[in-house]
PDB file with SEQRES, HELIX, SHEET and CRYST1 records, atoms N, CA, C and O in Angstrom:
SEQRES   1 A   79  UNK UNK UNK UNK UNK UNK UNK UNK UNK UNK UNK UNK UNK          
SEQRES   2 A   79  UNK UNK UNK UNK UNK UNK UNK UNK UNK UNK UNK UNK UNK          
SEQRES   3 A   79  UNK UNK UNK UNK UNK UNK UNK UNK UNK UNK UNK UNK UNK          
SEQRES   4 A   79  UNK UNK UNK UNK UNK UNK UNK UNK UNK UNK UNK UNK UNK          
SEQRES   5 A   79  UNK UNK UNK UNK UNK UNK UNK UNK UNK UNK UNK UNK UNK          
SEQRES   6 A   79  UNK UNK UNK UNK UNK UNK UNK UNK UNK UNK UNK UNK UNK          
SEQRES   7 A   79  UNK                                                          
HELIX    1 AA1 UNK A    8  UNK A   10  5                                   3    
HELIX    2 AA2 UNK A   15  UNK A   19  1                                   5    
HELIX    3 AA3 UNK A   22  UNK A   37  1                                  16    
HELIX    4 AA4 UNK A   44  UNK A   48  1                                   5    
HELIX    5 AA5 UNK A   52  UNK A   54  5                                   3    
HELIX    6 AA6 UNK A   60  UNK A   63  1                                   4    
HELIX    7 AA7 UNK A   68  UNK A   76  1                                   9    
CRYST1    1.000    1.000    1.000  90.00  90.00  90.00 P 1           1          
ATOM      1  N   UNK A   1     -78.628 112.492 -24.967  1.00  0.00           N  
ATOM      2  CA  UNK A   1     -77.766 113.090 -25.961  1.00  0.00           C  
ATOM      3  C   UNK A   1     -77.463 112.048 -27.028  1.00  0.00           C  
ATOM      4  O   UNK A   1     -77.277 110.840 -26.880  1.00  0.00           O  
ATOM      5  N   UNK A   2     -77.455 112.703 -28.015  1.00  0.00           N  
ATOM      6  CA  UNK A   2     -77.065 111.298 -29.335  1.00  0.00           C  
ATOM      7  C   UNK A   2     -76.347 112.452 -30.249  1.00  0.00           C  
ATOM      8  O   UNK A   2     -76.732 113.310 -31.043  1.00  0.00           O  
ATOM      9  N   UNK A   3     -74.875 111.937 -29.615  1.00  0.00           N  
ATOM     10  CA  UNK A   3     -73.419 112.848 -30.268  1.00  0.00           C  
ATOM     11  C   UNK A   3     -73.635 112.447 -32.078  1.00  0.00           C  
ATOM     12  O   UNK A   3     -74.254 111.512 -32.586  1.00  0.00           O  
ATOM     13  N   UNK A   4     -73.029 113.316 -32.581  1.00  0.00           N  
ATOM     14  CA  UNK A   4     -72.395 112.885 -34.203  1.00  0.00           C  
ATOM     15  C   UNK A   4     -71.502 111.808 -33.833  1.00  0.00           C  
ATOM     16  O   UNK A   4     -71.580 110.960 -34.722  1.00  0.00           O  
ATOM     17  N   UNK A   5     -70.719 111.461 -32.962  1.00  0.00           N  
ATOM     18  CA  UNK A   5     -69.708 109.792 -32.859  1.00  0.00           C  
ATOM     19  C   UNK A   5     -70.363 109.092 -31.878  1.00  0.00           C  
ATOM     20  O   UNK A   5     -69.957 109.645 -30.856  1.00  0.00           O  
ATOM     21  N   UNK A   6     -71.081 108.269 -31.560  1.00  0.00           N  
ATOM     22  CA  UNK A   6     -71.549 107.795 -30.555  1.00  0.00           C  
ATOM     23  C   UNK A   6     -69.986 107.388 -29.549  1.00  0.00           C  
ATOM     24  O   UNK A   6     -68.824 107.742 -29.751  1.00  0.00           O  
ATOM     25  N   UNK A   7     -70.526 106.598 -28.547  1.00  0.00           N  
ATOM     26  CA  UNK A   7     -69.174 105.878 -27.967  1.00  0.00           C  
ATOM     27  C   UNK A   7     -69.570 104.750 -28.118  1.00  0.00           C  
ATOM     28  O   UNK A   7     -70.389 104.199 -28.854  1.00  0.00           O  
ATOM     29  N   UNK A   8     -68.960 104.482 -27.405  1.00  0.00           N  
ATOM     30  CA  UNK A   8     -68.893 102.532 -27.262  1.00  0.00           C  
ATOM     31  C   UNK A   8     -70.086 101.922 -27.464  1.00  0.00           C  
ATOM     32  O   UNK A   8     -71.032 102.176 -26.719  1.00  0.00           O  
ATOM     33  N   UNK A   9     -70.220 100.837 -28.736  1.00  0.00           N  
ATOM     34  CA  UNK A   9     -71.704 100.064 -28.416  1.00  0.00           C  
ATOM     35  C   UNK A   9     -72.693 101.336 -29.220  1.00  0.00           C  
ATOM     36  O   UNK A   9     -73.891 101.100 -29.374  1.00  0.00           O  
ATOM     37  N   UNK A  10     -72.294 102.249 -29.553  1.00  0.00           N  
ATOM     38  CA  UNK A  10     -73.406 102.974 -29.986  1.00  0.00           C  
ATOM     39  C   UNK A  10     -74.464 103.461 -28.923  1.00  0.00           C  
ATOM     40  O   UNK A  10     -75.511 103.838 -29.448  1.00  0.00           O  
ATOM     41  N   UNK A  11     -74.429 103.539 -27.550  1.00  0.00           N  
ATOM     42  CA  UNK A  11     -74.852 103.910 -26.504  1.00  0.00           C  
ATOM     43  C   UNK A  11     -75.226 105.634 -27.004  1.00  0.00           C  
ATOM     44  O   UNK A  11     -74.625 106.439 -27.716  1.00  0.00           O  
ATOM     45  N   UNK A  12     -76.063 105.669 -26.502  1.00  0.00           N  
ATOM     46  CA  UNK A  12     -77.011 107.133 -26.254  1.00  0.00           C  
ATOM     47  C   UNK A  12     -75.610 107.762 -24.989  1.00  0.00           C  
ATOM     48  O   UNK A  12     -74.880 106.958 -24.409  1.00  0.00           O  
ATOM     49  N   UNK A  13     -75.523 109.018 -24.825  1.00  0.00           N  
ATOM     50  CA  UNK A  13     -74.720 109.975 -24.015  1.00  0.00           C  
ATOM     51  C   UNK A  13     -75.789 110.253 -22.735  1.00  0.00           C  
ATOM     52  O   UNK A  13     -77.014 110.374 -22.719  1.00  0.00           O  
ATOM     53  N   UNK A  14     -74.862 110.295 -21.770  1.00  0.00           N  
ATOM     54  CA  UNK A  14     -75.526 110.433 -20.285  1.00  0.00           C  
ATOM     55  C   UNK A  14     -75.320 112.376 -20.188  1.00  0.00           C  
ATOM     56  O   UNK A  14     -74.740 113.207 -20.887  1.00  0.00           O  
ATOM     57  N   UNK A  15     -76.030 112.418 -19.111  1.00  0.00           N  
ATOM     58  CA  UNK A  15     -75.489 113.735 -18.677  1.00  0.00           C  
ATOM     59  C   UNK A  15     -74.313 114.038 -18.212  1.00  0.00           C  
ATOM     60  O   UNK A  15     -73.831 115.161 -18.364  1.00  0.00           O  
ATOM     61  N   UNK A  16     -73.499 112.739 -17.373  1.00  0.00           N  
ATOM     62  CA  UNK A  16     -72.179 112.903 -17.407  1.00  0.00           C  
ATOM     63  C   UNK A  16     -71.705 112.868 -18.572  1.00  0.00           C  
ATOM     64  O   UNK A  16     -70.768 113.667 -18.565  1.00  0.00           O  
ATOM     65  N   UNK A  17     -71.796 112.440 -19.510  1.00  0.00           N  
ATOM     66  CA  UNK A  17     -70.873 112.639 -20.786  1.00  0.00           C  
ATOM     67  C   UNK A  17     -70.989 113.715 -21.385  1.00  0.00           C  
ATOM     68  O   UNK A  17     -70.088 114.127 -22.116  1.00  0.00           O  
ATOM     69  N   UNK A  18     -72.607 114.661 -21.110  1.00  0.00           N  
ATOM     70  CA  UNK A  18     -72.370 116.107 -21.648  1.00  0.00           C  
ATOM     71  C   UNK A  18     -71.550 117.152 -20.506  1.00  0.00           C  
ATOM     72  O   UNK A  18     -71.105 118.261 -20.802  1.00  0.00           O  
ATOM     73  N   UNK A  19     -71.472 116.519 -19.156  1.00  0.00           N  
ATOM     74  CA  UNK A  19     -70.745 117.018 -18.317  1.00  0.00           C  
ATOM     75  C   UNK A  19     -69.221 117.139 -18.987  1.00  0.00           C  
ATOM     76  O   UNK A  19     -68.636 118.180 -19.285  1.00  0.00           O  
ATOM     77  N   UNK A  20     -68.802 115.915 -19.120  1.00  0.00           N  
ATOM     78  CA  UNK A  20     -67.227 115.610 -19.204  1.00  0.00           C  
ATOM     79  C   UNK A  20     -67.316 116.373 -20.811  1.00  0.00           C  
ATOM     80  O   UNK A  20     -66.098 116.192 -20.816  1.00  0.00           O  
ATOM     81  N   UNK A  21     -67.452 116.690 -21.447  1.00  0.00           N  
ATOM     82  CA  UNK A  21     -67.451 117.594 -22.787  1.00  0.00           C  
ATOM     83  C   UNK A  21     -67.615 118.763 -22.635  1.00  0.00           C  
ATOM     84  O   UNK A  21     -67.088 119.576 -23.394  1.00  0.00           O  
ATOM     85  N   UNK A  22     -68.249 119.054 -21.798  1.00  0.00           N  
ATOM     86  CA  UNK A  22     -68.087 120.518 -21.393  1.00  0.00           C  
ATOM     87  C   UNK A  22     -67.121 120.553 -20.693  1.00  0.00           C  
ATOM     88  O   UNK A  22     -67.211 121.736 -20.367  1.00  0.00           O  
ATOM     89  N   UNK A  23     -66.281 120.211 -20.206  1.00  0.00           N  
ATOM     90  CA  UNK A  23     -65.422 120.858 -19.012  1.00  0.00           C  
ATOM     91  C   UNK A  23     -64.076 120.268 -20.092  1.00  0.00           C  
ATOM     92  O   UNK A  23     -62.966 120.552 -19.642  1.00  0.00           O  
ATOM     93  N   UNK A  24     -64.071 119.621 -21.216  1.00  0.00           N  
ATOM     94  CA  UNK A  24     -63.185 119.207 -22.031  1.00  0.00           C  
ATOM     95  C   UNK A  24     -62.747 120.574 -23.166  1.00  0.00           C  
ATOM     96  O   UNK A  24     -61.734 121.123 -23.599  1.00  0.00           O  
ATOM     97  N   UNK A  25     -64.029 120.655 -23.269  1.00  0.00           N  
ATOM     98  CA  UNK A  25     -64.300 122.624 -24.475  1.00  0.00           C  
ATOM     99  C   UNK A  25     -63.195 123.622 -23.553  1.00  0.00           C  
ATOM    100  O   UNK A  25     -62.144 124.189 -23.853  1.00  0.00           O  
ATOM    101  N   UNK A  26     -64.065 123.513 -22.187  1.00  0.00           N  
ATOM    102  CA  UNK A  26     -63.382 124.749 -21.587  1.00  0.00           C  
ATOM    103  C   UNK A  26     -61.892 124.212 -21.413  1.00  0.00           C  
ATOM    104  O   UNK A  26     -61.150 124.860 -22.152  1.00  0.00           O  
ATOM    105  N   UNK A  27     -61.249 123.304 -20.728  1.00  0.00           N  
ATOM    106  CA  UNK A  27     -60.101 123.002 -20.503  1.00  0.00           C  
ATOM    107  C   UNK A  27     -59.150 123.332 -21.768  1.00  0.00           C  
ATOM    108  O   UNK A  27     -58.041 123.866 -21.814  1.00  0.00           O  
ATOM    109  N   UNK A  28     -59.905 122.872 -22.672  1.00  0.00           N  
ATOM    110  CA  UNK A  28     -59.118 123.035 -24.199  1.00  0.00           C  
ATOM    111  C   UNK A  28     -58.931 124.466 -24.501  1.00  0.00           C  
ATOM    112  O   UNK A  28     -57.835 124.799 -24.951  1.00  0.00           O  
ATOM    113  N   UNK A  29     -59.764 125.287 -24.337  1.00  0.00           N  
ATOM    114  CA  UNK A  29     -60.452 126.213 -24.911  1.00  0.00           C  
ATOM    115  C   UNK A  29     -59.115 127.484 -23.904  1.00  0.00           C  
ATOM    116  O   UNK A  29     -58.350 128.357 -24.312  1.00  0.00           O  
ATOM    117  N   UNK A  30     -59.379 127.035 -22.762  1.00  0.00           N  
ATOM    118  CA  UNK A  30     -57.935 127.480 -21.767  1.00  0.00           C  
ATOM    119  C   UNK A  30     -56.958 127.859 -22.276  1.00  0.00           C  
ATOM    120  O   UNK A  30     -56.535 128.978 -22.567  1.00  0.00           O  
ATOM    121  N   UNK A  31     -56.527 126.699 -22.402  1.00  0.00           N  
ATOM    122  CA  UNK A  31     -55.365 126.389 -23.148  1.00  0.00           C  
ATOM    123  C   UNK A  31     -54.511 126.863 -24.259  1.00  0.00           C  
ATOM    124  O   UNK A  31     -53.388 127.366 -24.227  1.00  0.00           O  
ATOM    125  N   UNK A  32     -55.407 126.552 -25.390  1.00  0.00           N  
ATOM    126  CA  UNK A  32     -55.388 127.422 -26.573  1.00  0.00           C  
ATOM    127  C   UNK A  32     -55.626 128.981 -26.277  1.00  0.00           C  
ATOM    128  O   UNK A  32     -55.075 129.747 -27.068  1.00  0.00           O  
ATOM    129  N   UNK A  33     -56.221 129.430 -25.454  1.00  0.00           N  
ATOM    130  CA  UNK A  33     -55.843 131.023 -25.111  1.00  0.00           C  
ATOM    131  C   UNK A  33     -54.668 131.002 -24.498  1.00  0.00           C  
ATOM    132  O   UNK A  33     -54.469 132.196 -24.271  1.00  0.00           O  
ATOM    133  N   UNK A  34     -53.901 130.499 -24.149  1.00  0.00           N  
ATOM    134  CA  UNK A  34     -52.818 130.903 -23.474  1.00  0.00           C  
ATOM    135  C   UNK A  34     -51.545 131.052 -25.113  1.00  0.00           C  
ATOM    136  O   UNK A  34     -50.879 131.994 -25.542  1.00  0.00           O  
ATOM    137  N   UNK A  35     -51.747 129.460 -25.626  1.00  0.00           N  
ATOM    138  CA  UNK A  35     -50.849 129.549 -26.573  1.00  0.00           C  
ATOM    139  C   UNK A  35     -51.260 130.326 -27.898  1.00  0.00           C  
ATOM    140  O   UNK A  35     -50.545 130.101 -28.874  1.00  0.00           O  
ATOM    141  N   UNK A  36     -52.546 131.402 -28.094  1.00  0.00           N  
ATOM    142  CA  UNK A  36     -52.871 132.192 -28.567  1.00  0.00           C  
ATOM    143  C   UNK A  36     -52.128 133.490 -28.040  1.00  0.00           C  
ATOM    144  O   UNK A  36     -51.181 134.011 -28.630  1.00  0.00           O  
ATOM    145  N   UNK A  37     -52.596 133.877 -27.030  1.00  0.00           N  
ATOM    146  CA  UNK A  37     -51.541 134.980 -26.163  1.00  0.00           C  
ATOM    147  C   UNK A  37     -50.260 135.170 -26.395  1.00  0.00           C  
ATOM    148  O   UNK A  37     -49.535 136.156 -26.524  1.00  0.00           O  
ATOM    149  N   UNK A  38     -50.103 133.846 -26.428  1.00  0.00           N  
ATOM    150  CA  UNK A  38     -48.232 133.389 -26.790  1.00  0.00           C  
ATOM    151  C   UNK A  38     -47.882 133.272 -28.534  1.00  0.00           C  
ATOM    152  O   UNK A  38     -46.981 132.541 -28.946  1.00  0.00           O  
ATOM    153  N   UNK A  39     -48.620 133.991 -29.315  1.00  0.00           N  
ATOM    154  CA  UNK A  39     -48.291 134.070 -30.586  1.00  0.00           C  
ATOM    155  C   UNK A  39     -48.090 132.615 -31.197  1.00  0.00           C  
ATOM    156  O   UNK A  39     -47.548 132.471 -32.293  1.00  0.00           O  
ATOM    157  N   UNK A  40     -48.656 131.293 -30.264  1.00  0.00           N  
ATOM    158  CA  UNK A  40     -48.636 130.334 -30.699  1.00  0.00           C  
ATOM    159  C   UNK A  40     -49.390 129.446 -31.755  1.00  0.00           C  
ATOM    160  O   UNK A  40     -48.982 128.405 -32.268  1.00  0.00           O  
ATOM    161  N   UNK A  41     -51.048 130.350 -32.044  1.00  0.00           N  
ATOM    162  CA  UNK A  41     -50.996 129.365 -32.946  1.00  0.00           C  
ATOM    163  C   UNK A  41     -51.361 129.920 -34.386  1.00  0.00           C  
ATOM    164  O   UNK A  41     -51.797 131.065 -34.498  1.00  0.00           O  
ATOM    165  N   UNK A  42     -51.166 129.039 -35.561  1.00  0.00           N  
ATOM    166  CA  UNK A  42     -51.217 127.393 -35.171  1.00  0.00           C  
ATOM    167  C   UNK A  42     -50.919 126.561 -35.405  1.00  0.00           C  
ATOM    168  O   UNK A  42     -51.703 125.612 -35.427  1.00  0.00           O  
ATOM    169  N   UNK A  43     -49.984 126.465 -35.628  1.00  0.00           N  
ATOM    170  CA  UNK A  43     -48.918 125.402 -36.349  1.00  0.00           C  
ATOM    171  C   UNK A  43     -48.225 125.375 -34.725  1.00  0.00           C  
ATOM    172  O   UNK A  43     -48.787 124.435 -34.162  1.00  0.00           O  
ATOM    173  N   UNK A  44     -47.541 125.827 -34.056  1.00  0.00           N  
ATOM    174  CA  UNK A  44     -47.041 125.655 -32.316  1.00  0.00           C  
ATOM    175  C   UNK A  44     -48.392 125.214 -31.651  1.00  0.00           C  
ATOM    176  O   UNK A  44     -48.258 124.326 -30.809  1.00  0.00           O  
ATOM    177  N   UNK A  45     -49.372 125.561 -31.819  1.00  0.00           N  
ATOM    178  CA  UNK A  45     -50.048 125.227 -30.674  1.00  0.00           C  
ATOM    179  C   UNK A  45     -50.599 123.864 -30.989  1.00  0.00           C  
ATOM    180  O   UNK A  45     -50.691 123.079 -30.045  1.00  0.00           O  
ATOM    181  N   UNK A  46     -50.967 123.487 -32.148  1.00  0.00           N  
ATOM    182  CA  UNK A  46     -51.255 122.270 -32.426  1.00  0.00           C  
ATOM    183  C   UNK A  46     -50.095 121.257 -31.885  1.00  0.00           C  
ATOM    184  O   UNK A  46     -50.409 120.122 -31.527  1.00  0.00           O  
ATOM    185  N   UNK A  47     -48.942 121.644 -31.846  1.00  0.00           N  
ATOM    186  CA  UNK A  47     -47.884 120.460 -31.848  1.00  0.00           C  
ATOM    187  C   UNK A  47     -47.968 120.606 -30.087  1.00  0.00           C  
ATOM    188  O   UNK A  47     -47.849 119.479 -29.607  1.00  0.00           O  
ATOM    189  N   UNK A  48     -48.147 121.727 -28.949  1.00  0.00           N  
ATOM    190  CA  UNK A  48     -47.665 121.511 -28.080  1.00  0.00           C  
ATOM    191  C   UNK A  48     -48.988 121.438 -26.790  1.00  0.00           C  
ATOM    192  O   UNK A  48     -48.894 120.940 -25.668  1.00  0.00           O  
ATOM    193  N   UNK A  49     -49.912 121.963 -27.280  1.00  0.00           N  
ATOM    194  CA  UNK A  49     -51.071 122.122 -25.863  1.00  0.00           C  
ATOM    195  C   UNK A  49     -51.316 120.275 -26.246  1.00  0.00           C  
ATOM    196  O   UNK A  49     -51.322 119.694 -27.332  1.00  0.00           O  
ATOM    197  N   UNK A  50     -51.435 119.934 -25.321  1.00  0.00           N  
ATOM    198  CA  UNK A  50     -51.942 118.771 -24.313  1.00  0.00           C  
ATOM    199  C   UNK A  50     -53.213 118.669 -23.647  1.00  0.00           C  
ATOM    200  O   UNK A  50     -53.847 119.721 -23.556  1.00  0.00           O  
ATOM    201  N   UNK A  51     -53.734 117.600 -23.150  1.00  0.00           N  
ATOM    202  CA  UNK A  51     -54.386 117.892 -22.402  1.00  0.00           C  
ATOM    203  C   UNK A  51     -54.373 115.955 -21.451  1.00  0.00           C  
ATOM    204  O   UNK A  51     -55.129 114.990 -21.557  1.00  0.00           O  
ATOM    205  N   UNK A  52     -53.469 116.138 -20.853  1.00  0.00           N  
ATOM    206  CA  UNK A  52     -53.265 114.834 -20.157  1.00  0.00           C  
ATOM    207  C   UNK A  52     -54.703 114.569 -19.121  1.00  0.00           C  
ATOM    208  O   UNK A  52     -55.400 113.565 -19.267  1.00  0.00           O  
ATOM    209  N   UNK A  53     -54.876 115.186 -18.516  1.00  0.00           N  
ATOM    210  CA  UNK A  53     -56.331 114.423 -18.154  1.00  0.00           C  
ATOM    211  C   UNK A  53     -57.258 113.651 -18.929  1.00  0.00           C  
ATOM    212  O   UNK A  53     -57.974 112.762 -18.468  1.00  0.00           O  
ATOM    213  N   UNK A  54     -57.200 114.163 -20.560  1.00  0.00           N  
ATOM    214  CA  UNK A  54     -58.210 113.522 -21.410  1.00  0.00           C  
ATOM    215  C   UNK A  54     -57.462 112.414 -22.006  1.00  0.00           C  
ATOM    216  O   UNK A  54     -58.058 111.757 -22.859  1.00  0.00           O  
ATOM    217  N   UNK A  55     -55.867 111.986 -21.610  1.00  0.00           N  
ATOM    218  CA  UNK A  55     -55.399 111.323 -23.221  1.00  0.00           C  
ATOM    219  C   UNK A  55     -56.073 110.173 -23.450  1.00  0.00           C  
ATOM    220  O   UNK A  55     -56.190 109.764 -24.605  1.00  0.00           O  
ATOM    221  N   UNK A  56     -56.707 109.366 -22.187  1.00  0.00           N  
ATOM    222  CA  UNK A  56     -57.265 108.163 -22.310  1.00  0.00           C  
ATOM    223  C   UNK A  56     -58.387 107.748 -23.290  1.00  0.00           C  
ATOM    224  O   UNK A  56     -58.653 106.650 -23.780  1.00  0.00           O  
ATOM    225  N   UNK A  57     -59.028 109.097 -23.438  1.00  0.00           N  
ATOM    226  CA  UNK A  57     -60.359 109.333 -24.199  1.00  0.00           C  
ATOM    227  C   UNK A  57     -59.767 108.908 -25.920  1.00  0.00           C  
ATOM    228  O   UNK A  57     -58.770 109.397 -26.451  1.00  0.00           O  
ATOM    229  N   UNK A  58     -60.683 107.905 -26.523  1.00  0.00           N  
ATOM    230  CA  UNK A  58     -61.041 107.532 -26.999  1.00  0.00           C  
ATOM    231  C   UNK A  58     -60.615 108.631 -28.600  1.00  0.00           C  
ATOM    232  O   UNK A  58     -61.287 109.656 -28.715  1.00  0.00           O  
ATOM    233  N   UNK A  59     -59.682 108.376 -29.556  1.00  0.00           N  
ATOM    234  CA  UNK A  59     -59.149 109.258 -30.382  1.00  0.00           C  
ATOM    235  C   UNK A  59     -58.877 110.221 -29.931  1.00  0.00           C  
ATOM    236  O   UNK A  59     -59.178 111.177 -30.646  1.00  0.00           O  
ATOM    237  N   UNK A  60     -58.169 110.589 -28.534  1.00  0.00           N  
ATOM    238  CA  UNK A  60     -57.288 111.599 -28.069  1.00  0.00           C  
ATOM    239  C   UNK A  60     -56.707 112.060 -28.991  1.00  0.00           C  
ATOM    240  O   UNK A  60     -57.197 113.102 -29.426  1.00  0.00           O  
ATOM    241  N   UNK A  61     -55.582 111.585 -29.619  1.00  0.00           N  
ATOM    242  CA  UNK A  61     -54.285 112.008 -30.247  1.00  0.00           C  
ATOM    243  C   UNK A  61     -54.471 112.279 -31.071  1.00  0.00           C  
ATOM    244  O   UNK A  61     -53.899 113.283 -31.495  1.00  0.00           O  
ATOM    245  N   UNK A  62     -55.776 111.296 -32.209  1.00  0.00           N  
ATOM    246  CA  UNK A  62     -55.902 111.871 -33.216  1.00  0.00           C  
ATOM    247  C   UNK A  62     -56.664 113.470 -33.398  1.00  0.00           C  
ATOM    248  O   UNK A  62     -56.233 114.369 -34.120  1.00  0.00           O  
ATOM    249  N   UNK A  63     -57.999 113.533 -32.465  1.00  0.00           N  
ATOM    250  CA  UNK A  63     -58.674 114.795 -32.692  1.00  0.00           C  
ATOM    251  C   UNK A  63     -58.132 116.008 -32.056  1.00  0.00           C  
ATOM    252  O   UNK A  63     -58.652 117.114 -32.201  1.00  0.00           O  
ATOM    253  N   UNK A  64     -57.012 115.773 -31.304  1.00  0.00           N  
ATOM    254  CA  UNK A  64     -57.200 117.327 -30.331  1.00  0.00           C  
ATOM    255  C   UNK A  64     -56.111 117.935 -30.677  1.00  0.00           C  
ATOM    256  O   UNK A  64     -55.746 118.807 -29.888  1.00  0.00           O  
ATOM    257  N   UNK A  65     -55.070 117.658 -32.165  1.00  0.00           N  
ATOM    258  CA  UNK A  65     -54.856 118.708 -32.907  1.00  0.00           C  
ATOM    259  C   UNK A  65     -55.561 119.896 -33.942  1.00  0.00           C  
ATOM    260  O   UNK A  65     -55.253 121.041 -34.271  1.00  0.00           O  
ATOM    261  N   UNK A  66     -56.745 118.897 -34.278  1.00  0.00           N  
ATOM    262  CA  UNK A  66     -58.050 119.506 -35.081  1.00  0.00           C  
ATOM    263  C   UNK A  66     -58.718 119.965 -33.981  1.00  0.00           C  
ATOM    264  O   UNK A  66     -59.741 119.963 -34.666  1.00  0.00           O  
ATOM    265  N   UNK A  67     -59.063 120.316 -33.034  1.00  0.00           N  
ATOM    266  CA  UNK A  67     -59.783 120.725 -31.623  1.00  0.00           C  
ATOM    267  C   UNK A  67     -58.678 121.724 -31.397  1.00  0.00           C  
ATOM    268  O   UNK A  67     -58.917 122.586 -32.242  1.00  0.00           O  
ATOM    269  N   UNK A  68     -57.870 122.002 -30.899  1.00  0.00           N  
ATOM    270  CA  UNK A  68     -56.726 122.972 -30.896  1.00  0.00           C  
ATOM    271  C   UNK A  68     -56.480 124.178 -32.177  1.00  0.00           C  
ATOM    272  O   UNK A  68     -56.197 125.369 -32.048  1.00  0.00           O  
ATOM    273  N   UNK A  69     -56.715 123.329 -33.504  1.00  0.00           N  
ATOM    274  CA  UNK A  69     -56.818 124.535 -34.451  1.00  0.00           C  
ATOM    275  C   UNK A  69     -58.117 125.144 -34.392  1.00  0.00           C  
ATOM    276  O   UNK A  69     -58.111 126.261 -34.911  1.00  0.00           O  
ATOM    277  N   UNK A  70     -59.438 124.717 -33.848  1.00  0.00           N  
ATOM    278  CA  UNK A  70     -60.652 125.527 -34.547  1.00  0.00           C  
ATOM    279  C   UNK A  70     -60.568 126.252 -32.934  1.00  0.00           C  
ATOM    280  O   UNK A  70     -61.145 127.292 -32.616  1.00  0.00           O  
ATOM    281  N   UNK A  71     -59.871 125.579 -32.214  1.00  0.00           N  
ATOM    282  CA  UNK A  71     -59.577 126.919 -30.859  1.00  0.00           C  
ATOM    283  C   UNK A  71     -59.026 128.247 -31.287  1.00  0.00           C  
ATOM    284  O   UNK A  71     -59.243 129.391 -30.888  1.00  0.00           O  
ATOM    285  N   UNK A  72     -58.212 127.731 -32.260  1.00  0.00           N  
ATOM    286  CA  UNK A  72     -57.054 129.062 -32.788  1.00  0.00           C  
ATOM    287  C   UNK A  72     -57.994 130.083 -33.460  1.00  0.00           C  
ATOM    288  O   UNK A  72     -58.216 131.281 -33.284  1.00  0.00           O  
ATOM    289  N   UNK A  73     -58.302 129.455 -34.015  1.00  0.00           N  
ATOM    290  CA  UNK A  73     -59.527 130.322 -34.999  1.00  0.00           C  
ATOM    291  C   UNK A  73     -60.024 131.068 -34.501  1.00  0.00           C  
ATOM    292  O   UNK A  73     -60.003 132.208 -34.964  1.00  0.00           O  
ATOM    293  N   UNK A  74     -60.762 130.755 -33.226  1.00  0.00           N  
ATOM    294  CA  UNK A  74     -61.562 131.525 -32.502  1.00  0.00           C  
ATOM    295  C   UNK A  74     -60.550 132.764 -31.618  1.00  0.00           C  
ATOM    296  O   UNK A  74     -60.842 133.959 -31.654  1.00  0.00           O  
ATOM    297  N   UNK A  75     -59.295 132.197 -30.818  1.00  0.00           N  
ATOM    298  CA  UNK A  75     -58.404 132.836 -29.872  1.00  0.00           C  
ATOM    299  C   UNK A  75     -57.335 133.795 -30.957  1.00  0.00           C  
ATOM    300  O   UNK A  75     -57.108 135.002 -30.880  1.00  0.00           O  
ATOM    301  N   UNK A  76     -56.937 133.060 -31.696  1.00  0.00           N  
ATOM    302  CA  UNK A  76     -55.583 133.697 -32.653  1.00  0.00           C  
ATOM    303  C   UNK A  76     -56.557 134.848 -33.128  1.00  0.00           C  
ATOM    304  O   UNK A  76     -56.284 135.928 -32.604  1.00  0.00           O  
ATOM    305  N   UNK A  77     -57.417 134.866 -33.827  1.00  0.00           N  
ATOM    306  CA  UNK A  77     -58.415 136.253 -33.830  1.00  0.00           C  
ATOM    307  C   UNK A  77     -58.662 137.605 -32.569  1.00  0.00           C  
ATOM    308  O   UNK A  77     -58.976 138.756 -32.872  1.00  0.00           O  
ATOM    309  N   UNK A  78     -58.523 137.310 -31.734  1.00  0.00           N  
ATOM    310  CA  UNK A  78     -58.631 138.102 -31.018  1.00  0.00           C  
ATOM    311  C   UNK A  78     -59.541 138.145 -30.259  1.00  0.00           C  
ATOM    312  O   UNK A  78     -59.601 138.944 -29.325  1.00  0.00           O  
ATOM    313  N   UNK A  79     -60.597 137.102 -30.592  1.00  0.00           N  
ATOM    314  CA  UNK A  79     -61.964 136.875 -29.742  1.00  0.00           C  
ATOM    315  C   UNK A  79     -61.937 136.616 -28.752  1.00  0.00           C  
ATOM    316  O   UNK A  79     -62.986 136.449 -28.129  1.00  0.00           O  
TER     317      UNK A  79                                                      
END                                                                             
């Protein structure tokens, strides 16, 4: 795999790393349906879904308000 951001070192992506991204989509993806359901987004859901298993990851904080809105997009629609 050779992501648009590489990681560390510019390293090529393993299959665990397309593992751990997939199960990051869906976890997210969860999530944001719930606070979709909940008339939350997206201005609420950006400020409040989490995802503490990932915070360690590498621009956590910064991307997974932008990851949370293009969830909305998809969930706040009705999809």
């Amino acid at each position: 795999m050779i992501p648009g951001h590489p990681n560390a070192g510019g390293r090529f992506g393993t299959k665990k790393d397309i593992e751990d991204d997939i199960a990051y989509m869906e976890d997210l993806s969860a999530e944001v349906k719930k606070a979709a359901d909940a008339g939350k987004c997206f201005d609420t859901a950006m400020k409040e879904v989490k995802l503490p298993k990932y915070e360690k990851w590498a621009n956590y904080e910064t991307a997974l308000p932008a990851n949370v809105e293009r969830f909305c997009y998809w969930w706040g629609r009705g999809y």
